[in-house]
Backbone as a ProteinNet text record, in pm:
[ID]
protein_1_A
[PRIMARY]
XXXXXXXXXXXXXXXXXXXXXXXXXXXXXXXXXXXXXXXXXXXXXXXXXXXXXXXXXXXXXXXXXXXXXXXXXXXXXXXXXXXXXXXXXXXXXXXXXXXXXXXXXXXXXXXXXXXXXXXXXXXXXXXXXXXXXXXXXXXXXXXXXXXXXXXXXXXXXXXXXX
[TERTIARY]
-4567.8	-4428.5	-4383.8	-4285.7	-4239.4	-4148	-4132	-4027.6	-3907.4	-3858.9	-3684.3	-3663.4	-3703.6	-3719.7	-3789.7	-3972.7	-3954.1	-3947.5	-3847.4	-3745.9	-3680.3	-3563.1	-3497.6	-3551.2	-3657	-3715.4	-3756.5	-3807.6	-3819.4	-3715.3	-3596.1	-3429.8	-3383.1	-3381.4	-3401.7	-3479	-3591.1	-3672.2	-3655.4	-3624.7	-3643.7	-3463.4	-3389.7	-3228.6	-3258.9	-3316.6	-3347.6	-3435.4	-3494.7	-3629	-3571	-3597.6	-3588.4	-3617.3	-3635.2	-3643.5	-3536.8	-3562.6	-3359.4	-3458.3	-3590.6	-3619.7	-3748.6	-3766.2	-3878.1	-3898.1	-4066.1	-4078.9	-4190.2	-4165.3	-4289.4	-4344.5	-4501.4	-4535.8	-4605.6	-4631.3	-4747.2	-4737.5	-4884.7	-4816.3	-4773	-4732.1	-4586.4	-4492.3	-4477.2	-4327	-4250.9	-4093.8	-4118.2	-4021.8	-4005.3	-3860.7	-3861.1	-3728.9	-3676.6	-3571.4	-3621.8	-3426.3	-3445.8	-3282.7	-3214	-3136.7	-3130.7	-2995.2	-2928.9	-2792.6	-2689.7	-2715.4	-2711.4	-2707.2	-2566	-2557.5	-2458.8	-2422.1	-2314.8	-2279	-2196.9	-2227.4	-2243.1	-2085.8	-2023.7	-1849.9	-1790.7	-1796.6	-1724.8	-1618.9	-1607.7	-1420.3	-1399	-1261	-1245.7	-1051.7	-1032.7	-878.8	-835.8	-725.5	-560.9	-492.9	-422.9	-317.8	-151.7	-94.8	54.9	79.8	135.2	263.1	420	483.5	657.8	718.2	759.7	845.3	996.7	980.6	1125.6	1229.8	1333.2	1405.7	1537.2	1501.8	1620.3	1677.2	1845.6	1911.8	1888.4	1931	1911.2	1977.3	1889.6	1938	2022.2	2110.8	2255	2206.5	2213.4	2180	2321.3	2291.7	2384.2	2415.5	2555	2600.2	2530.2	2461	2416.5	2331.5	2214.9	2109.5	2110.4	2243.8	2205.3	2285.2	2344.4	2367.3	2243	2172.2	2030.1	1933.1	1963	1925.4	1922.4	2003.3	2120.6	2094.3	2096.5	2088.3	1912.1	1834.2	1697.2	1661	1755.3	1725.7	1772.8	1960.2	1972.8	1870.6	1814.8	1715.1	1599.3	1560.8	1467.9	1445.2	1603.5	1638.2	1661.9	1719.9	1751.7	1584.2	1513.3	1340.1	1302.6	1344.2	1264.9	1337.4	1470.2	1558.6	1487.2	1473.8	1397.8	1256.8	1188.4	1030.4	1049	1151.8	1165.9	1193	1247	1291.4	1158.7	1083.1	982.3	824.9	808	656.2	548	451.8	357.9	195	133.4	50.4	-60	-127.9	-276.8	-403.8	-529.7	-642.7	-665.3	-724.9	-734.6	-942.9	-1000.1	-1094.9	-1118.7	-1265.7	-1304.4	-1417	-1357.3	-1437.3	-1401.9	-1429.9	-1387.2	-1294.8	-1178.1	-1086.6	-1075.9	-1041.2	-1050.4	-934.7	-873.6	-725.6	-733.9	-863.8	-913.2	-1016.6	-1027.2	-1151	-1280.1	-1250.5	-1372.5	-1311.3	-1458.9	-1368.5	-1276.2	-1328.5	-1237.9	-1165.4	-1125.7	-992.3	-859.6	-724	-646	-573	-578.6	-514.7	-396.1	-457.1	-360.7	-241.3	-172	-102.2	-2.7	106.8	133.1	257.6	312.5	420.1	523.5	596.5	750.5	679.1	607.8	499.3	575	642.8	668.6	569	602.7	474.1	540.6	455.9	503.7	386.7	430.7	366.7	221.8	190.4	25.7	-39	48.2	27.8	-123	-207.4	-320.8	-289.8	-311.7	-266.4	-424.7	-526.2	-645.1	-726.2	-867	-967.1	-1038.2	-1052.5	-1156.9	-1307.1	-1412.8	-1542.1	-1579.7	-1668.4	-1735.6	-1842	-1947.5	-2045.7	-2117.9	-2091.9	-2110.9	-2053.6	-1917.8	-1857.5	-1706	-1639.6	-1507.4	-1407.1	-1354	-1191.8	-1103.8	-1016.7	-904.2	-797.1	-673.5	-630.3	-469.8	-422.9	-275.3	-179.1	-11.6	74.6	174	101.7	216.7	352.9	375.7	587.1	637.2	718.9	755.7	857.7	844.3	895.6	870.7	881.9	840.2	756	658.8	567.9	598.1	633.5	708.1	616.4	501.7	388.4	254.4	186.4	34.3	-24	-108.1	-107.8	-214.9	-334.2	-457	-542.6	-651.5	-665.2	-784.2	-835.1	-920.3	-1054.4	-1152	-1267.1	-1292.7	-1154.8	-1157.7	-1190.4	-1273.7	-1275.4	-1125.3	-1139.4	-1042.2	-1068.7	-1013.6	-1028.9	-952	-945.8	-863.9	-753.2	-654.4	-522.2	-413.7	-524.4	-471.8	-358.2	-280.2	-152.9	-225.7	-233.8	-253.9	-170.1	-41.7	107.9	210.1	287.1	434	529	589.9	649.1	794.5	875.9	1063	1071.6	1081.5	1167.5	1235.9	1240.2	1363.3	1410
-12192.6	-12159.8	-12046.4	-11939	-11856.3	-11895.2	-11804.4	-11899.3	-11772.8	-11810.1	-11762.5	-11616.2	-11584.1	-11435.1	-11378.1	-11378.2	-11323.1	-11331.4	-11425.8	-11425	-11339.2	-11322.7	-11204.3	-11059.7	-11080.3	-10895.9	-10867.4	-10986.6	-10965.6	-10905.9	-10975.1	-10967.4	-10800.5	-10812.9	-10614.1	-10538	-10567.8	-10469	-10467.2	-10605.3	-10576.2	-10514.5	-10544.2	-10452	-10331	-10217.7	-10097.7	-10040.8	-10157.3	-10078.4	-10069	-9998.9	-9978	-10129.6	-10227	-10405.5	-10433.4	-10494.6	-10534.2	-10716.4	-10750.5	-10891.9	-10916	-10996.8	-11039.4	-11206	-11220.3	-11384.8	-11345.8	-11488.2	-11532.3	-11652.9	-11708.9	-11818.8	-11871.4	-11954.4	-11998.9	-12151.8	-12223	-12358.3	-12470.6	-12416.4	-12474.9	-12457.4	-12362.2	-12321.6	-12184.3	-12162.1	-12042.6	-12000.2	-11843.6	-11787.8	-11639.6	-11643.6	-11580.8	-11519.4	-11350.9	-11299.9	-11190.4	-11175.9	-11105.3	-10986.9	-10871.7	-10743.4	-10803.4	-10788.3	-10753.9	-10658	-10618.1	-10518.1	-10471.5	-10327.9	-10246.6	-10193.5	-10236.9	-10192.4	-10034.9	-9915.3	-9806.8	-9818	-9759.7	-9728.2	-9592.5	-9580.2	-9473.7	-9439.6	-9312.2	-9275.1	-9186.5	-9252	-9132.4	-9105.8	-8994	-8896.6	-9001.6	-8975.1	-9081.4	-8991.3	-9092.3	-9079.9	-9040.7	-8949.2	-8989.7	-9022	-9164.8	-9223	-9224.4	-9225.6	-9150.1	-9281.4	-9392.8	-9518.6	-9467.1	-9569.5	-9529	-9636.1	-9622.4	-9690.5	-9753.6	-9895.5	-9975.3	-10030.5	-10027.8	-10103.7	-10238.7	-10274.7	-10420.2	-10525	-10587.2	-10771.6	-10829.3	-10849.3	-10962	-11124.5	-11140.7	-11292	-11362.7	-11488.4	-11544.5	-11626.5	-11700.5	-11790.4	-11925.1	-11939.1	-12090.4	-12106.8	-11978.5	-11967.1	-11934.7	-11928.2	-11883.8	-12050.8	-12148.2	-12240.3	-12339.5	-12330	-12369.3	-12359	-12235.3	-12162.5	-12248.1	-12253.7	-12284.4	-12449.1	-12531.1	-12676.3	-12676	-12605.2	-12605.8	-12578.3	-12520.5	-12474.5	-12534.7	-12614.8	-12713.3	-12859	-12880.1	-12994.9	-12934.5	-12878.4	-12785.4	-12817.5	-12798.3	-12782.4	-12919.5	-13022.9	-13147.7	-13211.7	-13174.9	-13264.9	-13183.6	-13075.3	-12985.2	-13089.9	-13102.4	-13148.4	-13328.2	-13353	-13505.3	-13504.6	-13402.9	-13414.6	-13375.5	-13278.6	-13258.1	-13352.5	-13482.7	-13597.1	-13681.1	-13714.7	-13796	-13742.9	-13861.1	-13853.2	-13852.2	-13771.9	-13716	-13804.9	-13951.5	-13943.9	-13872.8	-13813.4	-13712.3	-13772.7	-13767.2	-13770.4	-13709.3	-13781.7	-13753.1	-13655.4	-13691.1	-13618.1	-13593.5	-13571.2	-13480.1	-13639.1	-13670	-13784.2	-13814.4	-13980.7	-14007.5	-14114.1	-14096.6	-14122.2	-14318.8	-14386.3	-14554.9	-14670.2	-14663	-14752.8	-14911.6	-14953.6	-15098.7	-15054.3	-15199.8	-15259.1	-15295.5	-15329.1	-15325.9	-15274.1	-15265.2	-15223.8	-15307.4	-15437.3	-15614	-15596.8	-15570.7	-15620	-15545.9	-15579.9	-15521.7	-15396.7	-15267.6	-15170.8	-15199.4	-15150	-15204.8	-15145.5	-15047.4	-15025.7	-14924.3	-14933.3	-14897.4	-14828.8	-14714.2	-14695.6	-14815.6	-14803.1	-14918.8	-15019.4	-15020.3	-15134.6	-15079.1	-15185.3	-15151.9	-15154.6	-15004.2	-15060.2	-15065.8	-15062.3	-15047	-14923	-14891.3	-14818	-14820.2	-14947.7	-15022.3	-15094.3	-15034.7	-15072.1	-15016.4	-15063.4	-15014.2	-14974.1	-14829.7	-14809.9	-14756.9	-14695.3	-14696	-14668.9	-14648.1	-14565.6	-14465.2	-14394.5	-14276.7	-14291.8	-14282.6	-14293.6	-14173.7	-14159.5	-14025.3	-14099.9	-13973.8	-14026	-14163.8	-14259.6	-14427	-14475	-14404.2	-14519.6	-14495.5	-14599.9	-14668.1	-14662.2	-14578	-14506.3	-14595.5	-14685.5	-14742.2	-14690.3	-14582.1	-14493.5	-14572.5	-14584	-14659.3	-14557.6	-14612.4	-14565.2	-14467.4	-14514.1	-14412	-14419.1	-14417.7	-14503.9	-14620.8	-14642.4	-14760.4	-14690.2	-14731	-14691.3	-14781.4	-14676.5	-14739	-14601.3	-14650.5	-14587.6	-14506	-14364.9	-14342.7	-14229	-14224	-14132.1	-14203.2	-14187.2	-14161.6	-14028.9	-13988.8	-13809.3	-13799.7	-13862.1	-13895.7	-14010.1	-14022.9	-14091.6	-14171.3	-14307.8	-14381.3	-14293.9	-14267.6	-14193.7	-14064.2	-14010.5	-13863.9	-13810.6	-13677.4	-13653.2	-13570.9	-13607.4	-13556.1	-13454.7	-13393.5	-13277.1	-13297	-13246.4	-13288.9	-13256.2	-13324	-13259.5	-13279.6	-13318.6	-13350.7	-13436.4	-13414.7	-13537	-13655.9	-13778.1	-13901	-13977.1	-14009.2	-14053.7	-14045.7	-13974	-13971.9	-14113.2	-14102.7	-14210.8	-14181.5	-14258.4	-14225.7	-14352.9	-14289.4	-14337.9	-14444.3	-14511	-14644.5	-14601.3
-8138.8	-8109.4	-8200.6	-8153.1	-8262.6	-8306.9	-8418.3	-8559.7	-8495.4	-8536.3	-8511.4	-8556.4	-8627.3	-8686.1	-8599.9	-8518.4	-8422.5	-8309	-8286.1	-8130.8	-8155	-8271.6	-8304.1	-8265	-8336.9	-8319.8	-8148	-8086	-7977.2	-7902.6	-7886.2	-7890.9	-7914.5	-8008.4	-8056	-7996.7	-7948.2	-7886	-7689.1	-7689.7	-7539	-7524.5	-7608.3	-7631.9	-7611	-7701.5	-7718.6	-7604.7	-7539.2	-7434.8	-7292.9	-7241.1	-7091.8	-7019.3	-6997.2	-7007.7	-6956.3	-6835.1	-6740.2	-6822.9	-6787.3	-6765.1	-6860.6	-6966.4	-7010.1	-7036.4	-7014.2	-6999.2	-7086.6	-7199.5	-7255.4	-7285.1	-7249.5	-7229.5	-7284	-7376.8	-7467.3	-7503.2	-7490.9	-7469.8	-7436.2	-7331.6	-7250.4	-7318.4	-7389.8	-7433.1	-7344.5	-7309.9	-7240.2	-7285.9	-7296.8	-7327.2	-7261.6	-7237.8	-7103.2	-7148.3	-7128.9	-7178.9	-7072.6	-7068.8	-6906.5	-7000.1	-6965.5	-7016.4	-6919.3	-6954.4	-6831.3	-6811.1	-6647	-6595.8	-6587.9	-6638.7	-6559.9	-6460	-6415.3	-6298.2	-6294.2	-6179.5	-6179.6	-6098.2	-6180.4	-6109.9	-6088.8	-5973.3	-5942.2	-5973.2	-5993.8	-6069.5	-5925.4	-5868.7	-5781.4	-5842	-5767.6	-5824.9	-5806.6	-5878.7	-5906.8	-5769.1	-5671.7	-5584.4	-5624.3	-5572	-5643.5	-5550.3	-5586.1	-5547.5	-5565.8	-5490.1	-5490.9	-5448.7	-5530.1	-5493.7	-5400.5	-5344.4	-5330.8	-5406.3	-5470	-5565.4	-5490.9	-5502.1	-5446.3	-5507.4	-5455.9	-5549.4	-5589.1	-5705.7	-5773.3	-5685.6	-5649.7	-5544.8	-5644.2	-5577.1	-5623.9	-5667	-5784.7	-5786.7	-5702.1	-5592.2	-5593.4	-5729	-5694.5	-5823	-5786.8	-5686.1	-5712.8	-5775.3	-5764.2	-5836.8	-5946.8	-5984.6	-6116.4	-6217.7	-6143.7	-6214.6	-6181.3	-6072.1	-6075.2	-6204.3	-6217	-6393.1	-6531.3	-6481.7	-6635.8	-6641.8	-6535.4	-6565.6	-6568.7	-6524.6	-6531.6	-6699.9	-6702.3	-6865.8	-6994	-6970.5	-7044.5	-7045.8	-6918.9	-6906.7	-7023.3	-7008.7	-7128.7	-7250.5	-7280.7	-7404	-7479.9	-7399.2	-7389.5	-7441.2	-7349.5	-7349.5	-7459.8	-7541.5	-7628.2	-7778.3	-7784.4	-7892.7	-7891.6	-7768.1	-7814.1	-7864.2	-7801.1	-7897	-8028.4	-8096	-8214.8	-8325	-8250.6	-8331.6	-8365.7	-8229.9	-8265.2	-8351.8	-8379.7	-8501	-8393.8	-8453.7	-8405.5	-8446.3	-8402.3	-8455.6	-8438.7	-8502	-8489.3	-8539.4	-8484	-8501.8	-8616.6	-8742.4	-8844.8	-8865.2	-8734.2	-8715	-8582.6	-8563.8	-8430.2	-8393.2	-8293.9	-8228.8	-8083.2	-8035.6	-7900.3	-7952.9	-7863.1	-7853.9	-7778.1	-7814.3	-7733.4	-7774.8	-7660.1	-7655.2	-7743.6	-7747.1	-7761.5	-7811	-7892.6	-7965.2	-7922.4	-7747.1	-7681.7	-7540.3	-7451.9	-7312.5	-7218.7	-7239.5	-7188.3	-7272.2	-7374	-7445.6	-7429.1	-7434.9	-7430	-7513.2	-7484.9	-7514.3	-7705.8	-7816.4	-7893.7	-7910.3	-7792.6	-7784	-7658.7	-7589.3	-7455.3	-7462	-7400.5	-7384.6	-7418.3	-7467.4	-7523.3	-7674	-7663.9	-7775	-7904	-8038.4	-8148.4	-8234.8	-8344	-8467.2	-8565.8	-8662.6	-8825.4	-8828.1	-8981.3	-9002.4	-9067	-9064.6	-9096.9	-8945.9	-8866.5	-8718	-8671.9	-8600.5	-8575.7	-8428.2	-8391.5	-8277.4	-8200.6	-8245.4	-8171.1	-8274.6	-8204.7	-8265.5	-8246.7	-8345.7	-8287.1	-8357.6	-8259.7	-8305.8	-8376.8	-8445.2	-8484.3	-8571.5	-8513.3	-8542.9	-8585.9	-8481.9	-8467.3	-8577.1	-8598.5	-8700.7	-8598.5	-8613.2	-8563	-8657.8	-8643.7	-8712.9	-8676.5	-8715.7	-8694.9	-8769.3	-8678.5	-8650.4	-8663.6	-8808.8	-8799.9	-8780.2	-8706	-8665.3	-8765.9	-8887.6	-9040	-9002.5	-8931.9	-8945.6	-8857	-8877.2	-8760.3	-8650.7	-8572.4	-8489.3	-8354.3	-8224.9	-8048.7	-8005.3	-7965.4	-7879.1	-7756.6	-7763.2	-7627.5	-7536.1	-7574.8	-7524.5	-7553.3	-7485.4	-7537.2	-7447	-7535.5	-7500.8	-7485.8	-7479.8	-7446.5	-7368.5	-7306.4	-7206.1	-7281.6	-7240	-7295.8	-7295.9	-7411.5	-7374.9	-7379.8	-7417.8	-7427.8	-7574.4	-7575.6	-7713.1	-7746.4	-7896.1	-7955	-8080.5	-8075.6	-8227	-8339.5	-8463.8	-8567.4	-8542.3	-8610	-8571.8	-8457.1	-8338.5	-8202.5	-8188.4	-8108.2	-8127.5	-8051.8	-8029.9	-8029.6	-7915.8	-8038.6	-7995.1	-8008.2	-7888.5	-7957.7	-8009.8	-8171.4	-8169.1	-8215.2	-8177.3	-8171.3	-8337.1	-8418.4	-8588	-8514.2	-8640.7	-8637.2	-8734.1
[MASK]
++++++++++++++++++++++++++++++++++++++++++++++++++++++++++++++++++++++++++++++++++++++++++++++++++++++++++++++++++++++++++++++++++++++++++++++++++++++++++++++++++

């Protein structure tokens, strides 16, 4: 097998050479490198174009209080996530509602915790993270699905302070 240094040089050379495709076989080992090909683009003249300039469309007034309540709703759902606690994945693992797959979820939309509350776990690397709630509060999100990986940092659950 080749050692990594010259795959590299190989890499470099079939780069520099006239080479769209090279295969090499020894073994039963195989390695296979492709150039992108370039594609050949024609430049043709720029067209002028002469717009013709129309006046500015009238907003009606309904649409524009359509606007405005679309946008206080906004602002309303923006001022309530600002209140609530954020729990986050303290690493990069898979994500699991319960302790096993038969058992019940340790925690659901409306569910109260404390803040030594165990609300899930995240696996990493075959160890089982039990993932507490850090304030008390009510559970008013879960922002992830049973099984999903998660990254550090990730929000978890939204939770609303007591």
């Amino acid at each position: 097998m080749l050692k990594i240094q010259e795959i590299r040089e190989l890499i470099k050379l079939v780069d520099q050479s006239n080479i769209d495709e090279f295969v090499y076989e020894h073994d039963g080992s195989k390695i296979k490198m492709k150039k992108k090909t370039a594609e050949t683009v024609v430049a043709q003249p720029a067209k002028t174009v002469i717009e013709e300039v129309q006046a500015p469309k009238v907003v009606q007034p309904a649409a524009v209080k359509q606007v405005a309540a679309v946008e206080q709703e906004v602002n309303v759902a923006v001022k309530e996530t600002e209140n609530l606690h954020k729990v986050v994945s303290p690493m990069v693992g898979t994500f699991y509602q319960s302790s096993s797959p038969d058992a019940e979820a340790y925690v659901k939309v409306g569910s109260k915790v404390t803040k030594d509350s165990i609300v899930c776990i995240v696996e990493a690397m075959k160890l089982f993270n039990e993932i507490e709630a850090e304030i008390n509060g009510e559970i008013v999100e879960v922002l992830v699905s049973d099984g999903q990986l998660v990254e550090y940092g990730q929000p978890l659950f939204l939770v609303k302070p007591e």
